[in-house]
N, C-alpha and C positions, 0 to 999 in steps of 0.2 A: 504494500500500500504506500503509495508515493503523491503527496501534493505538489512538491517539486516538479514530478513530469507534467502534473495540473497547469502548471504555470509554464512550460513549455508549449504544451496546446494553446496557448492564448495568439502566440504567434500566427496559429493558420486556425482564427476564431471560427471560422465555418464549422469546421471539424469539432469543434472544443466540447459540445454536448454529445455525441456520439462516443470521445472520449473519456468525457469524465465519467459516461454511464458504464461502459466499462471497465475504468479504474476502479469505481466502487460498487460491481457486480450487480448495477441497476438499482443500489441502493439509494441512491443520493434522489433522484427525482421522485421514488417516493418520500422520502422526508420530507421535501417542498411540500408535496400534496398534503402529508398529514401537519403540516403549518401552517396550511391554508385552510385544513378544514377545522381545526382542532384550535389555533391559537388566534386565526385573524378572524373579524365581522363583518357584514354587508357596512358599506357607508363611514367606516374607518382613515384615517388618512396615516399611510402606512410609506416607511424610508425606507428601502433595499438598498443597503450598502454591499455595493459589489456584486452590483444587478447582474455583471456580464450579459449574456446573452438573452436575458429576461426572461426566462424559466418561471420562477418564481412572479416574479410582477405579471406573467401572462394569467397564468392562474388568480392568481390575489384580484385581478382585475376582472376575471371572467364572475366571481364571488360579488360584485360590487365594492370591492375596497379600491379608496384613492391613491395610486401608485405613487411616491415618488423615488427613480430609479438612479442613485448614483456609482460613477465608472470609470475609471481614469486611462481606459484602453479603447481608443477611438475604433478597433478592430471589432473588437466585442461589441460597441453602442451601435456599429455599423450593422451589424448581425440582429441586434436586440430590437432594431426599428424594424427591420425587413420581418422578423418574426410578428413583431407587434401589428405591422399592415396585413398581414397574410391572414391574422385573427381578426381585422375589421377593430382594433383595439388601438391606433395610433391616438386618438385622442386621450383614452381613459390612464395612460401610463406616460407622467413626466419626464424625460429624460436631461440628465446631466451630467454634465464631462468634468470631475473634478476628483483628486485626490479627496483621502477621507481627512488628510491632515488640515484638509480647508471648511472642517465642519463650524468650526467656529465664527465664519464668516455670511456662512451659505443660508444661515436659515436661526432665526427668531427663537427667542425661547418659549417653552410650551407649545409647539407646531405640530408633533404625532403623536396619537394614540397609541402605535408601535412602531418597533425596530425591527429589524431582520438584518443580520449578516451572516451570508455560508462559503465557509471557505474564505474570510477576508482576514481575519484575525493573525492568523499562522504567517499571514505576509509580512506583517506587520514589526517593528522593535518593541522592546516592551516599554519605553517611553510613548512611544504611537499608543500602543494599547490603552496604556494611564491616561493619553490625551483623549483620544476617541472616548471611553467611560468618560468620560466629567461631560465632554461634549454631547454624547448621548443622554444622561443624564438632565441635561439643560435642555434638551430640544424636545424629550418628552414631555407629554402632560400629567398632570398630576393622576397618578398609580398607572400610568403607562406603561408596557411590558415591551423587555429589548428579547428578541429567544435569537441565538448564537447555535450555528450548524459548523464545530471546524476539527480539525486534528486532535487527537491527543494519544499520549503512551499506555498501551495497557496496562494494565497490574500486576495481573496473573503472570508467572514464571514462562508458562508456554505459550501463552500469545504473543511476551516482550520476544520472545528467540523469532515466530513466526514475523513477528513485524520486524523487526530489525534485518531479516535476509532478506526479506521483500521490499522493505524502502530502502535502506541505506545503497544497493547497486544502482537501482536507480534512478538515486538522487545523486550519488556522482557521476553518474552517466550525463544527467540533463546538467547539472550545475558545470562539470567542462566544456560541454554543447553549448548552453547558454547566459553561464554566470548566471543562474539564477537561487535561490534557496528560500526555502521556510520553513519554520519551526513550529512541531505542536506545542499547545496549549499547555502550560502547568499552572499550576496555583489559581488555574482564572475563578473561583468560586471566589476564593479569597480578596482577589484584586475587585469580582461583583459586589461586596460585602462591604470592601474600602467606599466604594463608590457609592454605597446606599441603595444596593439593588437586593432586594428580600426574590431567595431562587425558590421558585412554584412547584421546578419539575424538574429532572433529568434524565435522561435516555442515553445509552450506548449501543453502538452499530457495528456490523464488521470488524468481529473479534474485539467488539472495544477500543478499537482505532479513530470513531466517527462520537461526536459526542454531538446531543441536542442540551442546551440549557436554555429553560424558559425563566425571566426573572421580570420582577414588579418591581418599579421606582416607589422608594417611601421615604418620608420627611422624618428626620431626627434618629432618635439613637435606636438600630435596628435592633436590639436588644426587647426593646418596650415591645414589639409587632411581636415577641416571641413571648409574651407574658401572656 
């Protein structure tokens, strides 16, 4: 299991949804589905950070939730419009071409009901990450939910051996190819918890390598929400 090669595919975005469904053995687009049907509502106004090719936002938008899709890969937004007119959905899904390190500029405080990011986090440094939570935090509304699709190490002795032969070749394969690398998730409950985000729900996918967290934005010491 490799998001490195993930990030390879971005180069020939066309490809990029064919690939990623077999990198994670068709797992990954159901998980959209079950975040569409399960976490989002009709009439929502909902940020997909790291929309790529608009999977996610096609869906979310077919539901009645208000898209707004940001994507800092003019390849993938290229892809993600041609998907979006093909569904008669070019209007109902905002698009935007910006890094996520420019959330701070992009957009107002208390703007979504929800978050969504899959697959964006693991790109990130973990400076980016501390920024992105404060800024996600500011741009939801009050008890707003961010739910987070990305990496992580498994636990267990024998899935850590099974993922390590399967990502680590190649991820130096693609990162000689094409400089590119990411890192699963650690700590990230802990860093939601820094941030004032009370977590709802979480799920493990594909041996444990694929993690879902659902979390709620809450005011003051999250301690009190546990009494």
């Amino acid at each position: 299991m490799s998001y490195v090669y993930m990030k390879s595919l971005e180069h020939k975005a066309e490809k990029y949804d064919k690939g990623i469904k077999s990198l994670t053995l068709g797992r990954l687009p159901k998980i959209k589905q079950e975040i569409v049907e399960n976490y989002l509502n009709e009439g929502e106004n909902l940020l997909d950070i790291g929309m790529g090719t608009g999977t996610l936002a096609i869906i979310a938008a077919k539901k009645g939730v208000k898209v707004t899709g940001i994507d800092y890969s003019e390849k993938m937004l290229d892809v993600a419009r041609k998907n979006l007119k093909n569904k008669n959905l070019s209007e109902s899904v905002r698009i935007i071409k910006m890094p996520v390190i420019d959330l701070d500029e992009a957009f107002p405080n208390n703007s979504f009901d929800k978050v969504t990011a899959t697959l964006s986090f693991s790109e990130l440094y973990q400076k980016e990450q501390e920024f992105c939570l404060n800024q996600i935090y500011r741009i939801l509304k009050e008890n707003g939910e961010f739910i987070i699709v990305d990496e992580v190490k498994p636990k267990k002795f024998w899935k850590k051996v099974a993922y390590f032969f399967v990502r680590m070749p190649i991820s130096l394969i693609n990162f000689i190819k094409a400089h590119i690398s990411t890192s699963p998730l650690t700590h990230f409950e802990q860093k939601l918890k820094k941030h004032n985000f009370m977590i709802l729900e979480e799920k493990l996918y594909l041996l444990d390598t694929l993690k879902l967290i659902q979390s709620k934005k809450i005011k003051g010491d999250l301690n009190e929400h546990k009494k």
